[in-house]
N, C-alpha and C positions, 0 to 999 in steps of 0.2 A: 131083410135089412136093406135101407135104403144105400146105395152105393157110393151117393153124395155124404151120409153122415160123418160127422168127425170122430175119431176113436176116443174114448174118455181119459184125457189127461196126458195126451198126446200135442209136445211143442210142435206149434204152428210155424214153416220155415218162415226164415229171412225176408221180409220185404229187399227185393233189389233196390240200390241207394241210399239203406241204411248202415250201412257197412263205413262209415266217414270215422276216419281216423285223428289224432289229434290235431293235427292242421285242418279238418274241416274237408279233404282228398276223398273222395269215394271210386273204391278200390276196384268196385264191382264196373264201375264203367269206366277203367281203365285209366287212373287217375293218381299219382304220386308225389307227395312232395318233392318240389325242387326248391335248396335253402337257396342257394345263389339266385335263384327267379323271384326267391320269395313268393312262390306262389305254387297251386297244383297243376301238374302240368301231365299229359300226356307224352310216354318216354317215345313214342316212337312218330311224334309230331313234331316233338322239341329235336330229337335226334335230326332229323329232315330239313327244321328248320335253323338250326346251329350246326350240321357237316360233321356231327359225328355219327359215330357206329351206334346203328339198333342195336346194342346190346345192354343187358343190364351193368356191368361191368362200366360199360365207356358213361350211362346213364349218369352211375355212382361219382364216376370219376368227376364228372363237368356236374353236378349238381350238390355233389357234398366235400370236393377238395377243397382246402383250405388254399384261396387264393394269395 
C-alpha cells in the first residue's frame, strides 16, 4: 500500500484560514472580533497597543463593554 494514499472516505483536515468567523476573524491565526474597533484584531497586539492586560478577560472587557 502506498503510504501517501488517502483512506477511503476519510475527511480531509482544515485548510489553516478557513476557520473565519462571522465577522470575517480567522481564529486560526490568532484573530478576534473586537466590536468597539469594529474590526479583527489580534488580543495581544491590541492589548500592547491600548495598555491593557494580555488577558482574555481585560480583552472582553475593552472590546465588548458597553461604553
Amino acid at each position: 500500500m502506498n503510504a501517501c494514499a488517502l483512506v477511503p472516505n476519510t475527511p480531509l483536515p482544515a485548510m489553516t484560514g478557513s476557520d473565519r468567523d462571522v465577522h470575517g476573524c480567522i481564529a486560526s491565526a490568532g484573530y478576534s472580533w473586537c466590536e468597539r474597533e469594529k474590526h479583527c484584531e489580534r488580543p495581544w497586539e491590541l492589548a500592547k497597543d491600548k495598555g491593557f492586560a494580555n488577558t482574555e478577560s481585560a480583552f472582553n472587557r475593552y472590546c465588548h463593554s458597553i461604553q
